[in-house]
N, C-alpha and C positions, 0 to 999 in steps of 0.2 A: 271409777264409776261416776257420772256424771249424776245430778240432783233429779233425773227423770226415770233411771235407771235405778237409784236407787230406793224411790218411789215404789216404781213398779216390784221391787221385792215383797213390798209387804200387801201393796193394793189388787184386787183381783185383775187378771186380765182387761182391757177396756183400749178399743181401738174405734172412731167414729165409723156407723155402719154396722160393724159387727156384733153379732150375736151370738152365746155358747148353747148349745146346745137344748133343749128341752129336756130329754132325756137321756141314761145313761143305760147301757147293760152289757152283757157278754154272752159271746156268742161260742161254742166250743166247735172247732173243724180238723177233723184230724188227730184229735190230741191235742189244737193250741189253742189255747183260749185266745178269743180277740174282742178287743174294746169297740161297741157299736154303740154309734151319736145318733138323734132322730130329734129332726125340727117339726113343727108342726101337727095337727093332729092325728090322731090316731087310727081315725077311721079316714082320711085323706087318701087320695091314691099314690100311691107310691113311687117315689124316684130312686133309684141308687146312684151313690154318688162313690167313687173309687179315684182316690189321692194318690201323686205321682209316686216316685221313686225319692229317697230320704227328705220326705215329708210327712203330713198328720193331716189327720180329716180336721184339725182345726182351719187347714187353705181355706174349709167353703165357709166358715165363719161369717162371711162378707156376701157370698151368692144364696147359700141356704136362708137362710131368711127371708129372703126378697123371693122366692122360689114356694118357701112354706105361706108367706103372707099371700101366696098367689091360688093357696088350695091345695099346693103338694105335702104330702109327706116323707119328707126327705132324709134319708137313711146313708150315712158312712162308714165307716168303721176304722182307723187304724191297722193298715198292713202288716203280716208277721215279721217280726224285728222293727217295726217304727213304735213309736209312742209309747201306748199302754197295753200292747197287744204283747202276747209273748215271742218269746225269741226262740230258733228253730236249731236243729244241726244244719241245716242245709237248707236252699234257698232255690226254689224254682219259681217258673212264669207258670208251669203247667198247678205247682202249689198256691200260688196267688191267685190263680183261676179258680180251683177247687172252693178255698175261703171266700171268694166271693160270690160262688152258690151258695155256700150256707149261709150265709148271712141274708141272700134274697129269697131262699128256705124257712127261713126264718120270719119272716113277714109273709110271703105269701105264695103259695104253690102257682100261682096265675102268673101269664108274661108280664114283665115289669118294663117299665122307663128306667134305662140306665146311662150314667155320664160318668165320664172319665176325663181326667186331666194329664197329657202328658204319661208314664206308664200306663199308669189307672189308664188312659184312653186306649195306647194298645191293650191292656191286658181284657181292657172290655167289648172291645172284638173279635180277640181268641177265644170271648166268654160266646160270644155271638156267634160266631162260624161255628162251634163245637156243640152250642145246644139252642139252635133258633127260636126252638118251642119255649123259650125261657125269656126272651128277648122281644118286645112289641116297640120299641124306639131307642135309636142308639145318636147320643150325643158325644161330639171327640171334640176335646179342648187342648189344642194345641201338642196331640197324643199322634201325630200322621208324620212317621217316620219315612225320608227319604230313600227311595229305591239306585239313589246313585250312588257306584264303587267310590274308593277316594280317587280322586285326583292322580294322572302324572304315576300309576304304579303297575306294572305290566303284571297282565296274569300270571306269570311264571314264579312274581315275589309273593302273590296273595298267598299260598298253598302255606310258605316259610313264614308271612305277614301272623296266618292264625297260630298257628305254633308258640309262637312268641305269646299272642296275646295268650293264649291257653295255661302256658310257661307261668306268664305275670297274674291271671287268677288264680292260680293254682299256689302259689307263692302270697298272694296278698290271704288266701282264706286261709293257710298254716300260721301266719303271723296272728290272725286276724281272731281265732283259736283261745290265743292270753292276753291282748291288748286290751286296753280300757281307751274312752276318748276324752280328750284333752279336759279340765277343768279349765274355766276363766269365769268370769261376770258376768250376768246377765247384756252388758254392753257389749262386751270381749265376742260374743256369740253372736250376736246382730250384726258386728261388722264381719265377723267372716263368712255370715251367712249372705250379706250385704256384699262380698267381691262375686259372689255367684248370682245373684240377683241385682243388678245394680238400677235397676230402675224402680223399684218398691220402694217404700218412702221406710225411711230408720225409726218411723214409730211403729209401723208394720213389724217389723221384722224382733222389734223390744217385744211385742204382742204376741208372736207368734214362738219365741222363745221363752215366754213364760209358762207357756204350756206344752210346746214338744223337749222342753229342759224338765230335768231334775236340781234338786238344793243338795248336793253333798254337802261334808264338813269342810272338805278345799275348792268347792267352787261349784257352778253349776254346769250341767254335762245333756249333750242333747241325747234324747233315748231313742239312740238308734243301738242297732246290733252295731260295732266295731267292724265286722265283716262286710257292711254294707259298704257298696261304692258303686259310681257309676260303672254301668254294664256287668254288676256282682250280683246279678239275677240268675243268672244261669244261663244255658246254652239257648241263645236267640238271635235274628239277624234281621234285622229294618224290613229286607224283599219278601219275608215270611208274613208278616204284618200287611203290608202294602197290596201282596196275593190275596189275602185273605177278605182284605175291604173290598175289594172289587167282585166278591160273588157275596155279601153280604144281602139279605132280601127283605130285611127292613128299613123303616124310615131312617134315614143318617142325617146329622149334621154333623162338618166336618168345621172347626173354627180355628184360623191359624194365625200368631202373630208374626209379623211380618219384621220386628228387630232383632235381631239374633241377638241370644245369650249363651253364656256358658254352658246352663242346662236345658237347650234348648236344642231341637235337634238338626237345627240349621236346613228345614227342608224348604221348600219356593214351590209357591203355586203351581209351576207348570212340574213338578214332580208329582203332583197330589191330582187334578184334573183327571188326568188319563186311567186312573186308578178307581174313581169314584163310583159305587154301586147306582145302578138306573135311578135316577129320581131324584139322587141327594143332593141335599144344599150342603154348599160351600161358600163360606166366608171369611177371604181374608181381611185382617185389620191392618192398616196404616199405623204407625206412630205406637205400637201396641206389643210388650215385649211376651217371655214365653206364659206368663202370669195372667192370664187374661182377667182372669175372673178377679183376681186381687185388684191388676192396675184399672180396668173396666167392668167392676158387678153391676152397673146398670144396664147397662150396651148389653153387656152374655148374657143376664136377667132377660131383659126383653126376647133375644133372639130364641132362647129357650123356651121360654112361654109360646110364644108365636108359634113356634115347631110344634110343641107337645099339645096344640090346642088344636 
């Protein structure tokens, strides 16, 4: 562990920009308790903000501020199986929908402002198609899943193609059952968060693993469920998504970064265009990877504000 790393074990979190939280509490949905963050005041109006897939409401660290200093009150909460939130038997998109009514249950029976990043962005338009009376502006951060098959693979393998994948979820959540995840350093975890991210700056990422990590006695472990993994949400498919934005009858913005990553869902403007509900802005970024808000919270500050005023 490097002299900044090893720093950062004893010093609180501290990344320039970023700010923790205002307030703490919990919210119970289902039977699971989940950990809900809230920037700004109290009596502000309300934004919800929903964090992607194996991450933590600490992402908006860097946006909610600039969003609360703008007059919102800005409300996240940690996913079941991420963070601080509890961990489930089983894991759906239609459960993650649910949790993120009570949590906007919780603040205010009135339609809300809600954003999403990447899941969180889909999950917060199935929040939207399903209860519009709950919804007054819908913001997607790099959450606008491609409606294109893959490549070069005749319909006749697709039918055998899902099988398989079915096969391998179904295999990765029996494993997934008794495994623990890996211990290493506080640095040890920034780089491997850092091969999936690779344009985020490695003080980010020391920053953002101080607080989605645990301190065990052999090392520190990010608090996730074990069972989580990409596309280990449950039964869903990109053209479900993509249907659904296109009879959406709220204000949308749609914000996409335009470098592919790992965790990124490799979609391109003219997949997104033709999908978009009457009215909505879309804006793609140049030079700008799936992390918007991390690598540009000015830029998605502004564009946010702009929309929600």
């Amino acid at each position: 562990m490097n002299a900044a790393a090893n720093a950062a074990v004893d010093a609180p979190p501290s990344y320039p920009g970023a700010h923790r939280p205002d307030r703490r509490r919990r919210v119970v949905s289902h039977g699971i308790s989940l950990a809900v963050y809230e920037w700004g005041d109290e009596d502000a109006p309300p934004l919800m903000c929903a964090h992607g897939g194996l991450d933590f409401a600490a992402t908006f660290d860097l946006l909610a501020p600039r969003l609360a200093a703008a007059g919102w009150r800005v409300v996240s909460w940690d996913q079941r199986g991420h963070g601080d939130s509890d961990r489930a038997a089983l894991y759906s998109w239609e459960a993650d929908v649910r949790d993120g009514l009570a949590v906007i249950d919780s603040v205010t029976p009135r339609p809300v402002a809600v954003l999403g990043h990447s899941k969180g962005g889909s999950l917060m338009m199935q929040l939207a198609d399903s209860m519009p009376h709950r919804v007054a502006r819908l913001v997607n951060l790099d959450g606008l899943p491609t409606r294109r098959p893959a490549p070069d693979v005749p319909n006749h393998d697709r039918t055998r193609m899902l099988a398989t994948e079915l096969e391998g979820w179904l295999d990765a959540r029996r494993a997934g059952a008794t495994s623990v995840r890996r211990p290493g350093t506080l640095e040890e975890l920034a780089r491997r968060r850092g091969k999936l991210n690779p344009r985020l700056p490695h003080e980010w990422l020391i920053y953002i693993a101080q607080i989605g990590a645990r301190h065990d006695p052999d090392g520190w472990r990010w608090k996730l469920d074990p069972i989580m993994r990409f596309g280990g949400f449950g039964p869903w498919r990109p053209e479900w998504t993509m249907l659904r934005m296109a009879g959406l009858g709220m204000p949308f913005l749609g914000v996409l970064g335009l470098e592919p990553e790992e965790m990124s869902w490799g979609t391109r403007p003219d997949d997104v265009v033709p999908w978009l509900p009457r009215g909505a802005r879309f804006v793609p970024l140049a030079d700008t990877g799936h992390f918007v808000h991390v690598e540009r919270p000015d830029v998605i500050a502004g564009l946010i504000l702009d929309f929600l005023s």
